[in-house]
C-alpha positions in Angstrom: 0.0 0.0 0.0 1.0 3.5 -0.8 2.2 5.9 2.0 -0.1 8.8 2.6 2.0 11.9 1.9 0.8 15.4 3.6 0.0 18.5 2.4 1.9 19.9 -0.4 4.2 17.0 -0.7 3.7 15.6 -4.2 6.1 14.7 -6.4 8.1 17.4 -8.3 7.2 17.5 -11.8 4.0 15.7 -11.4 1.4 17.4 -14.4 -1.9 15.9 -16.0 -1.5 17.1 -19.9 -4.8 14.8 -20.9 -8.1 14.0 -20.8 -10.6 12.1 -23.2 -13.6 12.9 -24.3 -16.5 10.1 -24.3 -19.2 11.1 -26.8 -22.0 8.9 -26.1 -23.4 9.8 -29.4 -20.8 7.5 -31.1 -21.0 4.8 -28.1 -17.3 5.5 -27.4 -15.7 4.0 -24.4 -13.3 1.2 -23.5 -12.9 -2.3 -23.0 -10.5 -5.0 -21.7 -11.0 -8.4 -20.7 -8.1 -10.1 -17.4 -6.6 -12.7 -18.6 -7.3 -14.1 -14.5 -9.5 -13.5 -12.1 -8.3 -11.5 -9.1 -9.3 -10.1 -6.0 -12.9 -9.7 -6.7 -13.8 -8.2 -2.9 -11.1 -5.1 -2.1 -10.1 -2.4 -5.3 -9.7 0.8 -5.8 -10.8 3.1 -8.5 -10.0 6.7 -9.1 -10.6 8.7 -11.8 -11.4 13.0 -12.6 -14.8 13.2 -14.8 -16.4 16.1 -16.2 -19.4 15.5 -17.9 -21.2 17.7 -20.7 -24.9 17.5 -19.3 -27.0 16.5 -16.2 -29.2 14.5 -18.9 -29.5 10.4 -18.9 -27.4 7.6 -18.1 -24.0 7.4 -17.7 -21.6 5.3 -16.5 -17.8 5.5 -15.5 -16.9 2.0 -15.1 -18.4 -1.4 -15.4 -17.9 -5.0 -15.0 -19.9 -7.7 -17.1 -22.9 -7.2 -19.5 -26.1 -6.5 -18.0 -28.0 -9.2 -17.3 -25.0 -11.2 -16.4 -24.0 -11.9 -13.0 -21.9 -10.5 -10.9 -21.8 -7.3 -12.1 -20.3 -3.9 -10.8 -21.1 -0.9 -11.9 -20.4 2.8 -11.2 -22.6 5.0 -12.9 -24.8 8.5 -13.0 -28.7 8.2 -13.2 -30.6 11.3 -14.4 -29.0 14.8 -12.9 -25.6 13.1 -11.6 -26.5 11.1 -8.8 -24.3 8.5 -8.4 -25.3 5.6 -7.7 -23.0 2.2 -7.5 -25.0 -1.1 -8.0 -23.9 -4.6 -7.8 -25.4 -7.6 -8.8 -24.9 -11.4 -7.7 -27.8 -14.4 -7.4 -30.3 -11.8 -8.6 -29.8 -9.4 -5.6 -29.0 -5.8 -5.3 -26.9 -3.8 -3.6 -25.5 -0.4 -3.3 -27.3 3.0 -3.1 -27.2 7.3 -4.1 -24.7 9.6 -3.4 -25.0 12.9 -4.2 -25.3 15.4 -7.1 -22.5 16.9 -9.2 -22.9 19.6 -11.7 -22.3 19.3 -15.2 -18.8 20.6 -17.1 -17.3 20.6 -13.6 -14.0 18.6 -12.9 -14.8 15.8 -9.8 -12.6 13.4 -8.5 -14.2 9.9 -7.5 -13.0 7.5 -5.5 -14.5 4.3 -5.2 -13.2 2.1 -3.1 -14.7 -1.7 -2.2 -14.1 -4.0 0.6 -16.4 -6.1 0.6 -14.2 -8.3 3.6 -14.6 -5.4 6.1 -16.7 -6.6 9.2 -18.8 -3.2 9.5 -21.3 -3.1 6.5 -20.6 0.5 6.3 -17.2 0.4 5.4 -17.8 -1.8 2.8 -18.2 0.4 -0.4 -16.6 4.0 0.4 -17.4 6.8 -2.5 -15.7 9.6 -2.3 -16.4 12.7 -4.1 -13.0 15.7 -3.9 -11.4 14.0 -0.7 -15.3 14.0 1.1 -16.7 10.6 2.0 -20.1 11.0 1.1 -22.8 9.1 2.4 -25.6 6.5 0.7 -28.6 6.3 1.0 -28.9 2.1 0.3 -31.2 0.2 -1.4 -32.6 -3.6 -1.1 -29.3 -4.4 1.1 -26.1 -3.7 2.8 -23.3 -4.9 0.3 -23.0 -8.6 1.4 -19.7 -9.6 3.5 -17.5 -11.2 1.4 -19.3 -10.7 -1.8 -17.4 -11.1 -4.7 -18.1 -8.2 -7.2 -17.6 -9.3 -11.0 -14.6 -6.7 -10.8 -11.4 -8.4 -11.3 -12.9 -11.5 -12.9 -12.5 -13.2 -16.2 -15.7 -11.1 -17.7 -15.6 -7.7 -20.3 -15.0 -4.8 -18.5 -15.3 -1.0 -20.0 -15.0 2.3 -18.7 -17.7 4.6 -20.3 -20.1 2.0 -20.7 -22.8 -0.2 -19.2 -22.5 -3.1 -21.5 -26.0 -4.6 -22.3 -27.7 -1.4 -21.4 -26.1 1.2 -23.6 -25.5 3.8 -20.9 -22.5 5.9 -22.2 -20.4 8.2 -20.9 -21.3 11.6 -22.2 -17.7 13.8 -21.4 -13.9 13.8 -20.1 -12.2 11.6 -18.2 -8.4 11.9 -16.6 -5.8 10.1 -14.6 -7.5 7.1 -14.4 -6.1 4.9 -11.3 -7.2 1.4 -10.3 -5.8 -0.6 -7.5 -6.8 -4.4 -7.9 -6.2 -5.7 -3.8 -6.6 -2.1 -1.7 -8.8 -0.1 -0.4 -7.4 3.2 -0.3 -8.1 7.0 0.8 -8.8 9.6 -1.7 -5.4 11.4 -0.4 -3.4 8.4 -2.2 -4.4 10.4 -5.8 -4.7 14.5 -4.5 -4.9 16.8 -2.1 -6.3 19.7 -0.6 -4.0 23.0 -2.1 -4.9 26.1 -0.9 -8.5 25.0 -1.3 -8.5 23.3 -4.0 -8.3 19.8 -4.8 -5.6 18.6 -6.7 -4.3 15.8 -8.3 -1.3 14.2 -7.3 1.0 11.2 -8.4 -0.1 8.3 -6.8 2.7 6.3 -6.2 1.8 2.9 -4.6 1.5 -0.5 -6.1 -1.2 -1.7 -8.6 -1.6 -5.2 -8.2 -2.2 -7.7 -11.2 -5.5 -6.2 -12.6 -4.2 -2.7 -11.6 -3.9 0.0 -14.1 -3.1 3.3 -14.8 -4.5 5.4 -17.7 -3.1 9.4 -18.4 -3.9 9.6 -22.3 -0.7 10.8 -23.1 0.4 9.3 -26.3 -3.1 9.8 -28.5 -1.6 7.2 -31.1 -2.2 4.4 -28.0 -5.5 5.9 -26.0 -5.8 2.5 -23.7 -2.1 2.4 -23.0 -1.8 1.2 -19.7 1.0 3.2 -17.6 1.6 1.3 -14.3 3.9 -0.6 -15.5 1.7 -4.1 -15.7 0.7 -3.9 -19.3 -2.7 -3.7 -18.8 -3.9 -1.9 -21.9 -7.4 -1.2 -23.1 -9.3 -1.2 -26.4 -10.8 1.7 -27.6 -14.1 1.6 -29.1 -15.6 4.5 -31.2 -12.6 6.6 -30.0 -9.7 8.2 -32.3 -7.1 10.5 -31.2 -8.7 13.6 -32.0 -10.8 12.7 -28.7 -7.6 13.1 -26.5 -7.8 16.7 -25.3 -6.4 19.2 -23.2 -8.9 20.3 -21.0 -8.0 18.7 -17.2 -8.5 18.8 -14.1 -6.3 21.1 -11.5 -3.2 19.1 -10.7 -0.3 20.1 -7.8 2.1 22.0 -9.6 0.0 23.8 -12.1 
């Protein structure tokens, strides 16, 4: 696990040059498929999004194809709220958090242990460092429930397979850690009042990944270090942009 660096203490030269844009007019998004399953109960994603309207169904990240089982999904429902929802033996679980404004940058964390002994710390969702809280539905996220994350099964960023929920916007410095759960302050910090991204310099794990857009000629290049590419779909590099979110050292 990563050490939790204070205030201010970043890594010199750290900078966020790109984002991509995910018209969900095209059905653009991502896909990639683990070659083995993993831990399936404790990961970590975070990721800067900054959508285009408050308008229909989106979705940042997802494991499977809707109806199959288990399935994990993070995605936006009508204005923003996000709502997480996972799926195993026909049963639901997860809940709302929140509202975000459109052509804003966030940073999301979403952060799953599913082995934790309080049901309450099972899912955490963070949204710019604040923990923010759910309001459930059905059921508490099941101890020891293995989430369809980190499995054997298509996974995409930007889309719901099977239900055709795109993302509709930008996405940056994508970080997932397959085997932690880990604080919001392992990928920014709090800078004068702002929040920043930082770089996160912990360990990945095998399904863990690291996406930054750089080099438009290979959008899904994964930069951790593991090789864990993706496949763009509906994407070209004219959809790499610019526009980012605040970063520590900007």
């Amino acid at each position: 696990m990563a050490t939790i660096k204070g205030a201010n203490s970043a890594a010199a030269g750290f900078e966020i040059t790109n984002s991509l844009q995910f018209d969900s007019g095209d059905s653009a998004h991502l896909t990639r498929t683990p070659g083995s399953t993993t831990n399936q109960k404790t990961y970590t994603l975070s990721v800067w999004v900054n959508t285009f309207s408050n308008s229909a169904n989106k979705t940042i990240f997802n494991a499977n194809t809707y109806p199959s089982e288990p399935r994990s999904t993070l995605s936006s429902e009508g204005v923003l709220q996000k709502r997480t929802n996972f799926r195993i033996a026909s049963t639901s679980y997860g809940g709302v958090a929140g509202n975000l404004n459109h052509s804003q940058w966030y940073h999301i964390v979403w952060a799953i242990d599913t082995t934790q002994g309080t049901a309450g710390n099972r899912i955490k969702y963070y949204v710019d460092g604040t923990l923010v809280s759910w309001t459930l539905y059905d059921a508490a996220l099941a101890l020891n429930l293995d989430t369809g994350t980190n499995s054997t099964v298509e996974h995409q960023i930007g889309e719901l397979a099977g239900l055709g929920w795109y993302w509709n916007g930008l996405m940056a410095e994508i970080n997932f850690v397959d085997g932690s759960q880990l604080a919001p302050t392992e990928f920014a910090e709090d800078v004068g009042g702002t929040w920043k991204a930082k770089e996160y310099e912990g360990g990945y794990g095998t399904n863990g990944f690291h996406l930054d857009f750089k080099d438009s000629s290979d959008i899904g290049a994964d930069v951790s270090g593991n090789g864990n590419d993706w496949s763009p779909q509906n994407l070209a590099s004219g959809d790499v942009t610019t526009d980012v979110p605040p970063y520590v050292g900007d």
